[in-house]
N, C-alpha and C positions, 0 to 999 in steps of 0.2 A: 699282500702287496697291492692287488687292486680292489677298488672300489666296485665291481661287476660292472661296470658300464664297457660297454665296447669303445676301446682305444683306436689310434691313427697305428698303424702297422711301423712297430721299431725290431729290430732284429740284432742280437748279439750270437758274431760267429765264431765258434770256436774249433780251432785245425790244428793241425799236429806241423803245419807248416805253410805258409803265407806267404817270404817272400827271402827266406836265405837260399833256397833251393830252386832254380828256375826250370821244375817240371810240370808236369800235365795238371793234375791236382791245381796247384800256386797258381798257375794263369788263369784256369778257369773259376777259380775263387773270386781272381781278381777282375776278374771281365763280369762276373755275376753282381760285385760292391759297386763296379764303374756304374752298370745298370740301376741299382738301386738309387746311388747318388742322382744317375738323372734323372730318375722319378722322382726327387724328394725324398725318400725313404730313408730314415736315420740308422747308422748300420755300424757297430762298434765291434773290432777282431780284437780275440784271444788267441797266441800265438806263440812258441817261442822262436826268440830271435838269432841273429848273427851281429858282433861288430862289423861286418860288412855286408850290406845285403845282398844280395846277389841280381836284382833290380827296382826299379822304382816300381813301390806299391800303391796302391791307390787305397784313401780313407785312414780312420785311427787304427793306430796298431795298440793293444795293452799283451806287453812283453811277459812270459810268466816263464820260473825258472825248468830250467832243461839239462840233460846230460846228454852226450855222443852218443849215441849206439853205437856197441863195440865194434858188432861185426859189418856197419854200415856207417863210418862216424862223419858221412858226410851229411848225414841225415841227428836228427836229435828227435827225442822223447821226453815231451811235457811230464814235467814232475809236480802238478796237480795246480791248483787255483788257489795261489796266496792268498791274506787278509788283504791288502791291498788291492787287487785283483779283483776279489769278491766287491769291494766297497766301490770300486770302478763301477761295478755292473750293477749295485743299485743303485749307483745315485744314474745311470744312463735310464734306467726303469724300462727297458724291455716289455715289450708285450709278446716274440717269440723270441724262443732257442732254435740256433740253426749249429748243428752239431756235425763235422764233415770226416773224423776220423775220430772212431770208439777208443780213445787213448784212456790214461787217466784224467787227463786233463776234460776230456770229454764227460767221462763218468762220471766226475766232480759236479760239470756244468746240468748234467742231465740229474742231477741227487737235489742242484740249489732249484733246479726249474718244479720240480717235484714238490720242494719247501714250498715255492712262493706259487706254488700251482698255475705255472705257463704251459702251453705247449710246447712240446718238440718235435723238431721235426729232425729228419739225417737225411743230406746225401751221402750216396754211397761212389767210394769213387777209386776201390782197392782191396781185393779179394788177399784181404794181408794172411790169412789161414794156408793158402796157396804158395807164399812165398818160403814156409818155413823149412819145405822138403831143399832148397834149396840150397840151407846155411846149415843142413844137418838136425834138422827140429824137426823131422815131418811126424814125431812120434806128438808133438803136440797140438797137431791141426781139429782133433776131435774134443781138446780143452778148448782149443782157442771158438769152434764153431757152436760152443754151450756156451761160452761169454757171448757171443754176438746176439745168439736167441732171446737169451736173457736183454742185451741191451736194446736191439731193436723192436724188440715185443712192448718197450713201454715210451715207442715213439708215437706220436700220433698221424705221421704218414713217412715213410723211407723212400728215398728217390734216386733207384740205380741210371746210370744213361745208357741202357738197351734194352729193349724189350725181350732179349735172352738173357740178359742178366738178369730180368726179372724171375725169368721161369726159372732159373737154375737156385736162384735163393729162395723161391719158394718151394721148391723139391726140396734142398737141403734145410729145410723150416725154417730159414734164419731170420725170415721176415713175411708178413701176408698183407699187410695195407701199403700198398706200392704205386707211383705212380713213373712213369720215364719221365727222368730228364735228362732231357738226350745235350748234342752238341753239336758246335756249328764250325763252321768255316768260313775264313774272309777268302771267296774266291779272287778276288783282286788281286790279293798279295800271291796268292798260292794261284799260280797258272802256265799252260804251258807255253805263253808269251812269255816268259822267262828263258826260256831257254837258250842257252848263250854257248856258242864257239869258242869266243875267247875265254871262257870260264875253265870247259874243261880243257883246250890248251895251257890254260898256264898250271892246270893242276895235272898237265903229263897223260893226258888223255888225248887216243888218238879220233880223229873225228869218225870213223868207223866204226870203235870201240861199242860194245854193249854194256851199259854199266848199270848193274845190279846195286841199291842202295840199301842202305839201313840208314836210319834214326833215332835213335835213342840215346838213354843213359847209358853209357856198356857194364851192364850189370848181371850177375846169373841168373835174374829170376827174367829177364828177356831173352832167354834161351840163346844167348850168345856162344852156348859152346855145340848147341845142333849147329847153329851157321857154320861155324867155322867147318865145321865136319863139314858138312854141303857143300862148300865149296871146296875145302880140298878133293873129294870125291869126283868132282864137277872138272877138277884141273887132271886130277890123273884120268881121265878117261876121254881127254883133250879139247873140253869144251869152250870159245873164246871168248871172254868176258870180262870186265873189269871193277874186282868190288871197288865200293862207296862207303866208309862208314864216318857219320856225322855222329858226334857226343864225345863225352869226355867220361871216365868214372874209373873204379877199380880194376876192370878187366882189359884195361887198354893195354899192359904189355902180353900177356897172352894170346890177345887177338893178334899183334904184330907179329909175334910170334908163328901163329898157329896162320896166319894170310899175309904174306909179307908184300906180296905185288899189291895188295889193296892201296887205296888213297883213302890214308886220314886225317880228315878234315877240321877235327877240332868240335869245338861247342860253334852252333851257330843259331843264328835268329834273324828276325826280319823279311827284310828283301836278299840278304847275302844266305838265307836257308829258302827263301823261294826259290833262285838260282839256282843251288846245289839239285833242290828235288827236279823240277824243271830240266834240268841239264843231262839225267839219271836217262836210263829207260823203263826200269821196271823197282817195283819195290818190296824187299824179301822183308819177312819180322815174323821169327818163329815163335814169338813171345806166346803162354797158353793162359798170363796170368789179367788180360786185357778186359776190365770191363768197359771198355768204348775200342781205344787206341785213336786219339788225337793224331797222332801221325800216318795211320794211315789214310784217313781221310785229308790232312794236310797233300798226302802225295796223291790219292787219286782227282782231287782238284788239279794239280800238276799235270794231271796227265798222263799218269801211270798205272799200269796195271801191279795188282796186289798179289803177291801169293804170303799169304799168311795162316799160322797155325790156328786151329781148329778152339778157337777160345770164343768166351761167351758176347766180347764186347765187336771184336774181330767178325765175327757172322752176322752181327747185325748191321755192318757196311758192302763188306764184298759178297757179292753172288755170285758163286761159284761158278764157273766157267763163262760169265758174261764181262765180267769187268776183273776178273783175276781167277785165283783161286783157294780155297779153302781146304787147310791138311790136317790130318791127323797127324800131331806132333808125336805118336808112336809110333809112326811109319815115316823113318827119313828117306826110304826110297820115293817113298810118293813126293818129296820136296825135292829132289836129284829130276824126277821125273818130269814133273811141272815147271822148272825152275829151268831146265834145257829145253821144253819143246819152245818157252817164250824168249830164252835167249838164238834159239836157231830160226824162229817164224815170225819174221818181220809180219808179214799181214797179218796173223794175229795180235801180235801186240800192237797195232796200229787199229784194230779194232776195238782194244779190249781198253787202250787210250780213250779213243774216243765216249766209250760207256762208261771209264771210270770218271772222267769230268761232268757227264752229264748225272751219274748218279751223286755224286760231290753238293754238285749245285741244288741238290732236295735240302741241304742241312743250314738254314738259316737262324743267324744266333738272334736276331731280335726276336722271331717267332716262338724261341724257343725260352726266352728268356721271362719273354712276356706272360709264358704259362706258366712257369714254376711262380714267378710272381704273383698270379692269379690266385693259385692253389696256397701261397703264403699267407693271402692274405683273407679264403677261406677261412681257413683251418682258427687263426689270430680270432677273427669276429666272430665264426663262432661259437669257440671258444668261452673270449671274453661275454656276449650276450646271451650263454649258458647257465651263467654264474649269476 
């Protein structure tokens, strides 16, 4: 496919989802193609889609076909790289593979770059091995961690966003030419100038209230069913507080169920989820499967101190007893514990505010952006002037 001359840096990316699902992964895909667009950087996604998307994407999308996952069918599974599809991506001619989730659709993409001998590159953006204990599959985490060895051993560099997610995949072999790319924050939007009276008034909060948040998808592999424990423990043993939980998914009647006093608020974004965090005091996410956690750093910009479980992406923002705290999700006592002393200790958490905005403001996306782009367009040249 090329002539060995070193090319202008074109990138073809392929994900297991882009822009039907509006989470962590999908935005930061899509804030990575905005970047490239305004560098000039010609930048074509493989993806499968929705008749509806679930918001505006930025750049071309080539659609490729997908089924629901059963036990997840808000999400879909690329069922590989049609003839169409493939014929899409040479006539774009690529000089990199950027591969963001080891799907089939991935596999495919990483087998044609192989053919036409490109490089590849993977972010890594979802410790999907982690999640299967969840849905009753944990007997196939040691399958699923020989498929990754295999697939990222013939990348030519993988890029977790924390430098503990680095170390954890490289203990568990799954990967050894790594570099972070990490992730940012708009502190603007995310501040604790947001913070609004009339916000939690109309949503039946009193202005005394402590209100404990959550963020996410309400999904099991976010440990949605440790919280809910947490807090019931938290109420029987009289503590006053008022949960928060922002997102939509599967687990929303059980959590109603299981925390009835909570306020839920729905899917939100914007300035109407600046508000929300802003508004909060503190922010719980027992999740252990996080290699960043976009939302915590969203809320400690906010303003909020973090107690969150002891996961690889999760450590590499909160420090432990300065700006939140960090738990082992096999001790719910230890989240009962922490999770009361900053609901009863106003100066602490007026402290641990203050450090977690200042630690927030280290994560800037242009600096960050600008390096993975660097290191793209290494790897591209060369590459190409190898040949």
């Amino acid at each position: 496919m090329s002539d060995g001359a070193a090319k202008p840096l074109r990138i073809a990316l392929f994900t297991g989802n882009y822009n039907y699902i509006k989470d962590g992964v999908a935005l930061t895909l899509n804030r990575l193609v905005a970047y490239f667009e305004k560098n000039n950087i010609p930048v074509l996604i493989f993806s499968p889609t929705a008749a509806e998307p679930a918001f505006q994407s930025v750049g071309e999308v080539v659609s490729v076909p997908s089924l629901a996952i059963p036990f997840r069918s808000e999400y879909r599974i690329a069922l590989g790289l049609p003839k169409a599809a493939r014929a899409r991506l040479l006539e774009f001619a690529p000089t990199l593979i950027h591969i963001a989730v080891p799907d089939r659709l991935g596999y495919q993409a990483l087998q044609q770059a192989e053919a036409w001998k490109l490089p590849v590159v993977a972010t890594f953006h979802t410790r999907y091995d982690t999640y299967l204990k969840f849905y009753g599959f944990g007997f196939l985490e040691k399958f699923a961690r020989n498929y990754f060895r295999n697939f990222y051993a013939r990348c030519k560099m993988v890029y977790p966003p924390s430098q503990s997610m680095v170390d954890a995949l490289r203990a568990d072999g799954i990967a050894e030419h790594m570099e972070v790319f990490g992730r940012g924050v708009d502190s603007e939007l995310f501040s604790p100038k947001r913070r609004s009276l009339e916000w939690r008034r109309k949503n039946g909060i009193a202005d005394d209230d402590v209100v404990v948040s959550f963020v996410s998808r309400l999904v099991k592999e976010k440990n949605t069913d440790l919280m809910a424990r947490c807090f019931q423990r938290l109420r029987e043993h009289g503590v006053k507080f008022r949960p928060l939980i922002v997102g939509l998914g599967p687990e929303q009647k059980n959590l109603r169920l299981a925390i009835p006093d909570a306020v839920f608020a729905g899917f939100m974004q914007g300035e109407d989820l600046a508000v929300a965090y802003a508004s909060s005091d503190i922010f719980f996410f027992a999740s252990e499967s996080e290699t960043f956690g976009n939302v915590t750093l969203e809320a400690m910009a906010s303003g909020l101190p973090a107690l969150v479980a002891d996961a690889t992406g999760s450590r590499s923002i909160v420090e432990d007893g300065k700006n939140g705290f960090v738990q082992n999700a096999r001790d719910e006592m230890g989240f009962d514990h922490h999770l009361t002393r900053l609901i009863e200790d106003r100066a602490l958490r007026q402290a641990m505010s203050k450090a977690a905005r200042e630690r927030a403001l280290a994560f800037n996306w242009d600096a960050i952006l600008a390096k993975l782009v660097a290191s793209f367009r290494a790897i591209s040249d060369q590459y190409n002037s190898a040949k």
